[in-house]
N, C-alpha and C positions, 0 to 999 in steps of 0.2 A: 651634663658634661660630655666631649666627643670621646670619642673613642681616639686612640694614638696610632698611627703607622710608623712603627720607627725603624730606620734603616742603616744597621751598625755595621758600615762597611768594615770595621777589622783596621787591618792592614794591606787593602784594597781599595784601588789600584795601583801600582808601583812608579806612576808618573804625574806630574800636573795635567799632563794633554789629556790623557785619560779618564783622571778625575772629575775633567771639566765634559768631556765626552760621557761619560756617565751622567754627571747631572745634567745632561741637558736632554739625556733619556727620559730621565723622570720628568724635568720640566715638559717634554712632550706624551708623556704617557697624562700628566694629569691634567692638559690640555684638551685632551681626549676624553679625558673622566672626569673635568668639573665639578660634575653635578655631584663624587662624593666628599667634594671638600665639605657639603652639609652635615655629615656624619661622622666627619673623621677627620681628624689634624695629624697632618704629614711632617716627618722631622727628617734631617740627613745629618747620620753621625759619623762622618768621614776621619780620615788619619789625621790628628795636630797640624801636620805641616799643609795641608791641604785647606783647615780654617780663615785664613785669610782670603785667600782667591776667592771660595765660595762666598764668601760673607759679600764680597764684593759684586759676583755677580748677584746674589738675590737683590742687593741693593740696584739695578740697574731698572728702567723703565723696560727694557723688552724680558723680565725675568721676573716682573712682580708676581708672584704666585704667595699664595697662601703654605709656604713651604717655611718649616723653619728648619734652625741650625741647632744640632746638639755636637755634642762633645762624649769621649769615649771614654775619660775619669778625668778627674783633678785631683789634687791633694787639699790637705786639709788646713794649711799652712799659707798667709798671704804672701810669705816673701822668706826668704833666708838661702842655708847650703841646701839644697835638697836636687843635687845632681836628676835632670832629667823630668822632674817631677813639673807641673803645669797649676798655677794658682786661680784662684776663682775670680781673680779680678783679673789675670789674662785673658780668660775665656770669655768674661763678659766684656773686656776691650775690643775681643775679635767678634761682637753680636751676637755669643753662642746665649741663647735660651735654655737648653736645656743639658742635662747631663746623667750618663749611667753611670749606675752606682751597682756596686756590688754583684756584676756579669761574674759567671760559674768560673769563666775561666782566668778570673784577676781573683778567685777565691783558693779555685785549686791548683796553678801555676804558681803563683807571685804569693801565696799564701797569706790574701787577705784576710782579716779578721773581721769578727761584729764588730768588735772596738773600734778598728778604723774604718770600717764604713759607716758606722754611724759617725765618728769626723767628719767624713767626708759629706754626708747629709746636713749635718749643721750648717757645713762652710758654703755648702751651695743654697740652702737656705735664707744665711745670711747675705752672701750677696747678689738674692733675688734670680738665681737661675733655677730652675724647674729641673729637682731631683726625680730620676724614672728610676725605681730602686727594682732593681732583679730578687725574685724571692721564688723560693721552688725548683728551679729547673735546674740540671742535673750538668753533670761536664759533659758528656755523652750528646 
């Protein structure tokens, strides 16, 4: 199994132009570094509203990279009132692969529980996107 580079940009950067300027950092950093996509599979876990564009660019012929797309939570829930909340079959419409589960700080701000992060690990289970579950690390 490789190893993960994952890159949870947060709520960074505060523009599309940006965003796409950022990945195309990386796109040429691992341009440069090839040789560790043998070792290591590289994910970009940028802001929700930035999902689309990027999906779009790794789909292009000058951006095929071995780069995938995660996503920064979902919920646990395929559809209903859930103001604000992002479903697992959205995430998988937009080509996301992968998804964080259980980050310190969606535990100690938003006062996630085990209860719902294990929802939330089922839901991404169930539809086939690849849960990176945070365990250990500290708010700090």
């Amino acid at each position: 199994m490789k190893s993960l580079i994952v890159a949870n940009w947060k709520m960074n950067p505060q523009s599309l132009p940006k965003a796409k300027e950022l990945f195309n950092s990386v796109r040429n950093w691992i341009k440069k570094n090839s040789n560790i996509l043998q070792s290591v599979r590289i994910i970009i876990c940028p802001p929700f509203v930035y999902l689309e564009s990027l999906s779009k660019l790794l789909k292009t012929k000058s951006f095929r990279l071995k780069v995938e797309l995660g996503a920064q939570n979902l919920f646990w829930e395929e559809k209903g009132a859930f103001t604000g909340e992002i479903s697992p079959k959205m995430l998988k419409n937009l080509g996301v692969k992968y998804v964080i589960v259980g980050h310190s700080e969606r535990r100690k701000i938003l006062g996630e529980s085990d209860e719902m992060i294990n929802k939330k690990l089922k839901a991404a289970i169930k539809a086939k996107i690849k849960p990176i579950l945070c365990i250990g690390e500290t708010f700090e």
